[in-house]
Every structure is written in structure tokens, then in C-alpha cells.
N, C-alpha and C positions, 0 to 999 in steps of 0.2 A: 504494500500500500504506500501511496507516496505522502510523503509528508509534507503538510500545508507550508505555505511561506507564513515566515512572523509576520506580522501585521506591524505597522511603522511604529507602536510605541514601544511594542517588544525587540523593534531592530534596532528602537533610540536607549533600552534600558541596555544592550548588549555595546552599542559604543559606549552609551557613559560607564559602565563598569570596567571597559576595557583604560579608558583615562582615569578615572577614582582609584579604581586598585593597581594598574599597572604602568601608571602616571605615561599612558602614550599621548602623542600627542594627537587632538580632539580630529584636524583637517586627516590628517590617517587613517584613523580611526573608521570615520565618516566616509572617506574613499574603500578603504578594503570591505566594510558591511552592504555600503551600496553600489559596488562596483557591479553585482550580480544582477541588479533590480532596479528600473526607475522608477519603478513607483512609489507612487508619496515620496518621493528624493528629499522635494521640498519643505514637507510637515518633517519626516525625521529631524530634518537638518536644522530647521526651526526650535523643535523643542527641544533637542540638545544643547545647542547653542543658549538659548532662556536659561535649562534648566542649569547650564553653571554659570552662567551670568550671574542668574539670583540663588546659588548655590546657597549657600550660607544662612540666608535668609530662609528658603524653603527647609534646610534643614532642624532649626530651629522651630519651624513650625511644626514638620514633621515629631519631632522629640515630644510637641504638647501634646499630639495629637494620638500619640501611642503610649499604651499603658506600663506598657517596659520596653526598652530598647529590642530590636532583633537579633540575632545570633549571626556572629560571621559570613557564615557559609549561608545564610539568607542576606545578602547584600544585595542582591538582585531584587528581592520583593521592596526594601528602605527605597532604592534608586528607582523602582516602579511610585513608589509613593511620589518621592519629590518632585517627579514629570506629571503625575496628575495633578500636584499641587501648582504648578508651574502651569499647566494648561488654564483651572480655574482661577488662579490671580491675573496673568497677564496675557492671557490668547483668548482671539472674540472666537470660540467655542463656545456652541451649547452647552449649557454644564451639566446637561443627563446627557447629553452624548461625551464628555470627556470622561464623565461617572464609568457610565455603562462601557465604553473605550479602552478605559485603563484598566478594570474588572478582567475585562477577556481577555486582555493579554497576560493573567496570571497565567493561562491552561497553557500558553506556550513555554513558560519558564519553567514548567513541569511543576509546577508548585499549586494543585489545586485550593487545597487548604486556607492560601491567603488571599482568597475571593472576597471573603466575607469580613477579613480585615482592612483588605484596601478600598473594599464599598463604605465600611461604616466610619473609614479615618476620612473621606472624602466626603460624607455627608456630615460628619462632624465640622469638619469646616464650613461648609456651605450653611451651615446653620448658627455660626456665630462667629464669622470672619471679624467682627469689629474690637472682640476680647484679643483675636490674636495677632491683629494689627498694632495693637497697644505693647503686645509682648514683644513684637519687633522694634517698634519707638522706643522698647527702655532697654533695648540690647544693641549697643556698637557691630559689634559683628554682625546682627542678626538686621541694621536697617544698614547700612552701607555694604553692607553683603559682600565686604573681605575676610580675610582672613587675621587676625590679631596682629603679629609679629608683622603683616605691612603696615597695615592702618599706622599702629605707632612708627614705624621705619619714614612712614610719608608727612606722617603728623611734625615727625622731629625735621626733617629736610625743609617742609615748605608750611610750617606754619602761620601763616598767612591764606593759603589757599589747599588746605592740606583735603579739605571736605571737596572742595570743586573738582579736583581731581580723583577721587575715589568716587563723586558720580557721573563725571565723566567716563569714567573707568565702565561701568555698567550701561552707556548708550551705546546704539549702535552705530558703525563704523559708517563714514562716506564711503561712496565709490570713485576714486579721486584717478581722474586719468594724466596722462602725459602725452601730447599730442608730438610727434616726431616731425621735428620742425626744417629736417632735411627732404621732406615731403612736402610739408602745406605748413600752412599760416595757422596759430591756435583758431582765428574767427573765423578761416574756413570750413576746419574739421570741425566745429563747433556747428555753423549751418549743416553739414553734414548731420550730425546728431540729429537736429530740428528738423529735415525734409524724412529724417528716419521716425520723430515722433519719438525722441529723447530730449528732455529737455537737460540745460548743464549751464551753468554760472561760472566765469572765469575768475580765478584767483588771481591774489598779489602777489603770488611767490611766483619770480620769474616771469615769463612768456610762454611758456607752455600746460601749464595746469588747469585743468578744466574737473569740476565737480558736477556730478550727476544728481539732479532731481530726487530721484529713486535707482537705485542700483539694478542693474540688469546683466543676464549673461553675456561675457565676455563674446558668444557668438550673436549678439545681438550690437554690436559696436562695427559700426561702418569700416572696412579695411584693414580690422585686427589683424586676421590671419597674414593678410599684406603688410605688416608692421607701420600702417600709417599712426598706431598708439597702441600704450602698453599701462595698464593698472598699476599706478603708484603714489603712496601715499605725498601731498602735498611736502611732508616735512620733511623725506626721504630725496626729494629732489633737489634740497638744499645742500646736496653734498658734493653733484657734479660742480654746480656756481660757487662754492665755499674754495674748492681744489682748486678750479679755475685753471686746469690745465692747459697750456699753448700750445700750437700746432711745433711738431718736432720735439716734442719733450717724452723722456722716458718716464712712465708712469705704471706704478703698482697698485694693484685693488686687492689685498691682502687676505679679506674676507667675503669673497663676491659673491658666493652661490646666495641668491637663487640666478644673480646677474642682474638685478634692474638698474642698481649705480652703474655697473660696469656699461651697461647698454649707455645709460645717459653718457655719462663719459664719450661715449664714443659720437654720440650723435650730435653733440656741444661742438666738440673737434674731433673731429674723423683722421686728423694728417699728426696719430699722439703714436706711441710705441708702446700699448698696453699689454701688462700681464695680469693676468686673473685668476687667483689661487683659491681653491679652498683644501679645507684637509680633512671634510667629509667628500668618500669617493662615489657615495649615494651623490651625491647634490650636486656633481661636478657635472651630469648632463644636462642640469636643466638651466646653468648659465647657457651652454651652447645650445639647448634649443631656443633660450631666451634672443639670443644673437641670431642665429638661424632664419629667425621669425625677422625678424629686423633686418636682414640683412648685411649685419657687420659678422667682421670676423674680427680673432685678435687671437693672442696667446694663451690657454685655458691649460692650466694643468691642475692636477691633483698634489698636493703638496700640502709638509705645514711651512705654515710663515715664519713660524718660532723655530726651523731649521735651514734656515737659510743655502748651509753649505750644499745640501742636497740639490738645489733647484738653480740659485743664486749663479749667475755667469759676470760676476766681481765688477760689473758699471753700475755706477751708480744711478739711485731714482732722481729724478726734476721734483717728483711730485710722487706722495704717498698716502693711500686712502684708508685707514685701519678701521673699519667697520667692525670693532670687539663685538666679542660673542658675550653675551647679560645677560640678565634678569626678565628681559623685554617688557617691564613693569610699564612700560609709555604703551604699550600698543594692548593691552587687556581686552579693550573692548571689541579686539581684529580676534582675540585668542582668549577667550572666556578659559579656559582650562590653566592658563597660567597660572590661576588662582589657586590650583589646587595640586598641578604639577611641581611647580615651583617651592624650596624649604628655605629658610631662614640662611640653613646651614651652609646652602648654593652660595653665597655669596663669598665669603671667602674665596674659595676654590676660582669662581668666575675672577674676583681683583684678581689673583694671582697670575692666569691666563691675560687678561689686560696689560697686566706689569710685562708681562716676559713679551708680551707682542710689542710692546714701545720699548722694551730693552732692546730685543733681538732687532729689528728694521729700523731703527734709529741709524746705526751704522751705515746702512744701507743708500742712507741721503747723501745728495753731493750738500758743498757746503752753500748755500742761498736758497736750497731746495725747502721746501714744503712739506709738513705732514699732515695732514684731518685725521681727528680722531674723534668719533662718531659710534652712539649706543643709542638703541631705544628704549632706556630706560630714565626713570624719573630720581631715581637716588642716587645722593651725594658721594657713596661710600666706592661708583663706579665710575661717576665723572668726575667734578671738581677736585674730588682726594686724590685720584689718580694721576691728575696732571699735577697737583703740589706735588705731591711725591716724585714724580720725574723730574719737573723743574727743579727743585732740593738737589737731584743725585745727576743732573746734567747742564755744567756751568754753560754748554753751549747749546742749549737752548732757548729760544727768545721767543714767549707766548705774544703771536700778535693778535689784535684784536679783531673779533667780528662782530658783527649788529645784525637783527635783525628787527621789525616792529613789532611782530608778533610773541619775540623770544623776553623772558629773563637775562639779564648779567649776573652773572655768579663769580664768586671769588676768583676761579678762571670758566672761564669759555663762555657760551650762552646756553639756558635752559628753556625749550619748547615744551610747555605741559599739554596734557592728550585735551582735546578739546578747543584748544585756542585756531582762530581762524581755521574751522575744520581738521587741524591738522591732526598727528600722532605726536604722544610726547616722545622727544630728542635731544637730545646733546650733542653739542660741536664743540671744538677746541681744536685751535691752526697752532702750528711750532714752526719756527723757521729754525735755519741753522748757522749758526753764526760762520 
């Protein structure tokens, strides 16, 4: 006899368990469960996304709403619960159809039994949501729906706007394009958009950023596949113009995968001598298909940065891009699972990989040459420390300054927090070399 397919909330309780317990990451996740099936792609992927967005929050609710916690090996039935809590807080669902919905997807987790538990914890809500709305107002955790150890991390960094950020953190992302201006003009691919029946609003950042209305499939964008434009976030484009590389100059992208800098890079000035490493050998295809699709080519290898002698052919860079590997705490609301993938403990270990990529390539600069060093994250202890700490241990380094309208000034460099002029939060910091 064959076996039914799960129904979309039993395929969304089998990703979120797959990220909760074995901290993968959610867009994986979400590719391998519905690689098989299109259907409901779009509900799956919705209530996954909600349900860790407002992870925290639902969980808390959950905890009131059960009589005693569940047992390990029932974490499947809990993570059923918080997507049907999830459905009736913030999705325009029927709420006897999210009831009745989330019920029958117990028969697929093979868990009969907790029919009649996720019925009654789901009508208990619906029957006095205003008690445990109040329980979420007097819980930090449970109405900013982070997790402790950031709240205060963000609290201490940006005290001033420590809350804006943490609900920002929980909106949902623009779909922020880049219109390839070796092609067309931003306000033509933009009428473009408009005779397609996309609407999109041009940003300040630069000459090519364009933000959509409402987000739509990438195959729904006028000359994608032609590389007339490529998905990227507004803040993230500030790092080709920040390098500001010049035609003839040798130029290293130290951290490129997935490639979007790298591509911009190329398409700012086409006439540079790029290298584009990464030192995951998963990710190293999809800079070159990222180029491919565009058009450019350039030097791509599989590499670390932090071993220079292995890859390094001893000329030195003009220009050097360190795109560190973080916390990605600026981009939460692209990556709801950060919240949960993400430990406290990460952080060290990430400085340390930071440090050794500005020890290691540092060398690597001729002397007037250029570095960016660029994270998507919101905390101090990855940006601003990180450059004290090199300028401290490198008498020839000379932080120059950058601006932008949208950014913070910080002790060094500038901070982009997630939400300002659409963007992602960011950090930059330029070195020259004396």
C-alpha cells in the first residue's frame, strides 16, 4: 500500500525539527523536504519561517498551555503545537481549519494519541488568547521573541535602539534587487518591472538598487536568467562602492560564496584582476553559477584565506574584500533560525576566525592598498573590537573613514542596523596601508 504524502504542516513540523534539534540551516532544510513536492511549497514555507520568527514567543505560550512539558522523543508533537499556535496568532487562516489542520497531521507523525492534546491546547487558546497575551507583555523573551543571551548582547551594544532592532529583527525581509548597470539604466529595468506589473521604488544606496512592492519569484523578474539583475540586499551593495576598486587593480574577495559582492565587483569594473575564494567547497559552485548567470568570469577557487601559502602567487592585492564569516545577527529577519541555530558560545570561536583573516591577508596588501572588512552582524564584540584590536597590534594601519546616511559611526567603522532604509544590518571598516 503506498503511503500518503505528509500534508504541508507535517512537512513544516519535519523541517522545523530538522533546524531545532539539529541546528541545520532552515533554506536546506526547506529545499531537501520540498525538493520532492510542490505543493503547498508556499504554506510550508510560510509557517516555518512565522513559526521561528515568533519562536520564543509561541513557545512560551505553548509551556501555558500544557499541563507538563512533553518528553524528548515527543518533540515532534511540542513543534506541531507551536505551528498551530503560529497559524492562529499570525496567519489569516480559518481557525477551525488551522484546528482541524494541525489535528491530522498528528496521524502522520505516527503519534495518534496526541490528537486530542493538540485539539484541546489549541482550543484553549482560542478561548482566552487575551490572559496569554498579557503572559507574553511580562516576558522579555516571550514579547521580543529572542532568545536571552542576544537581547542583552544587543541591549549592551546599542542601547539607544536596542528594542528597534530586535523588532526589526522579527519583520519580514524586502526583496531588494540590483539592477546590472552594464546592461540598462536602474529606471529602465525598473519600467521593465512596471510593463511586467511589478511595482519597485528606487533607493539611495548607489545607482542600482531597486526594492520591490511585494516580493516575487526570482523567475518572475524581467531578464534574471539573462543577468540583467540579481537579489541583493540594499546594505550588501555597499561593499563593491566602499572597495571602490579601479580598472587594472588586483583585487581579492576573501569570503565570496554565494558570489553577489564578487559579481558586483565585477560589474562596477569589469577591467579588475579578481580572485574569489571560499573555503567551503559546497558553496564554491554557486559563486560560478552566480557569474555564469551574469556573464563574468574571474578566478574562483576553493581555498582558505587564512592559508594563504597554499593559493597565494606572492603579488600583492590593490584592494581586499574580507566579508568575515558571524553571527549574521543583522540579517535574522532573511534567517529566522539564527535565533535558535546560533549559541552564545559561537562567538568567540567566530572573533577568532575574524582575527586570523585580518592577521593572515593583511600581509597580502601592497603598501596604499585597501582593505573592507564587512559582517552582517549587529554586535560590537565582531566589529568595532575587532578593528581596535588590529589597529592596537598593527602600527601600519591607518582606519580611514567612511559615511554613510543611513549608517551609525562607531568607535571604528560605521554600523547599518536591520531595518534602516530597508536595509540589512552591517558593518564596514576601510584600512589602508601605510
Amino acid at each position: 500500500m503506498k503511503r500518503a504524502r505528509p500534508g504541508p504542516r507535517a512537512l513544516g513540523v519535519q523541517v522545523l525539527c530538522e533546524v531545532i534539534e539539529r541546528r541545520r540551516y532552515l533554506d536546506t532544510a526547506l529545499d531537501e523536504k520540498l525538493g520532492h513536492t510542490g505543493t503547498d511549497a508556499a504554506l510550508v514555507q510560510e509557517m516555518t519561517y512565522g513559526t521561528l520568527r515568533w519562536y520564543h514567543q509561541l513557545d512560551a505560550i505553548a509551556d501555558e498551555l500544557l499541563d507538563k512539558p512533553l518528553k524528548d522523543k515527543d518533540r515532534d508533537v511540542h513543534v506541531l503545537l507551536l505551528l498551530g499556535l503560529y497559524q492562529l496568532r499570525f496567519m489569516r487562516v480559518a481557525a477551525h481549519a488551522a484546528v482541524d489542520e494541525t489535528v491530522d497531521a498528528v496521524t502522520t507523525l505516527g503519534k495518534p494519541w496526541a490528537k486530542g492534546l493538540i485539539n484541546a491546547c489549541l482550543r484553549s487558546y482560542l478561548r482566552d488568547p487575551t490572559r496569554l497575551d498579557s503572559l507574553v507583555q511580562h516576558d522579555p523573551v516571550a514579547r521580543l521573541s529572542h532568545p536571552q543571551w542576544l537581547i542583552d548582547l544587543v541591549r549592551n551594544d546599542h542601547p539607544a535602539n536596542w528594542e528597534q532592532v530586535l523588532a526589526a529583527n522579527n519583520e519580514r525581509a524586502p526583496m531588494t534587487l540590483r539592477v546590472n548597470l552594464r546592461k540598462q539604466t536602474r529606471d529602465a529595468y525598473r519600467q521593465r518591472l512596471h510593463d511586467a506589473g511589478i511595482g519597485a521604488a528606487e533607493l539611495s544606496i548607489g545607482d542600482a538598487a531597486l526594492v520591490l512592492e511585494t516580493p516575487v519569484p526570482v523567475t518572475k523578474l524581467p531578464g534574471f536568467d539573462a543577468g540583467d539583475v540579481s537579489v541583493q540586499d540594499a546594505a550588501a551593495q555597499l561593499a563593491a562602492m566602499f572597495l571602490d576598486a579601479r580598472p587594472g587593480e588586483r583585487v581579492l574577495d576573501a569570503c565570496a560564496a554565494p558570489g553577489g559582492k564578487t559579481a558586483h565587483l565585477l560589474e562596477r569594473t569589469p577591467d579588475i584582476a579578481l580572485t574569489a575564494l571560499d573555503v567551503d567547497a559546497d558553496r564554491v559552485p554557486k559563486i560560478e553559477a552566480n557569474l555564469k548567470r551574469l556573464g563574468l568570469t574571474t578566478r574562483v577557487r576553493h581555498a582558505d584565506a587564512t592559508q594563504p601559502d597554499t593559493w597565494w602567487d606572492q603579488r600583492p592585492f590593490d584592494r581586499i574584500l574580507i566579508d568575515a564569516p558571524c553571527s549574521a545577527t543583522g540579517v535574522i529577519r532573511r534567517h529566522p533560525d539564527i535565533k535558535l541555530r546560533r549559541r552564545t558560545e559561537d562567538l568567540a570561536k567566530l572573533a577568532a576566525t575574524q582575527d586570523e583573516l585580518l592577521a593572515r591577508l593583511w600581509p597580502l596588501l601592497r603598501p596604499g592598498g585597501k582593505l573592507l572588512y564587512a559582517t552582517c552582524s549587529v554586535l560590537a564584540g565582531e566589529n568595532e573590537q575587532r578593528m581596535a584590536a588590529f589597529l592596537a597590534a598593527h602600527a601600519g594601519a591607518i582606519e580611514e573613514p567612511l559615511a554613510h546616511a543611513a549608517a551609525q559611526r562607531r568607535m571604528h567603522g560605521i554600523q547599518i542596523l536591520p531595518g534602516r532604509e530597508t536595509m540589512d544590518g552591517f558593518f564596514y571598516a576601510c584600512l589602508t596601508k601605510r
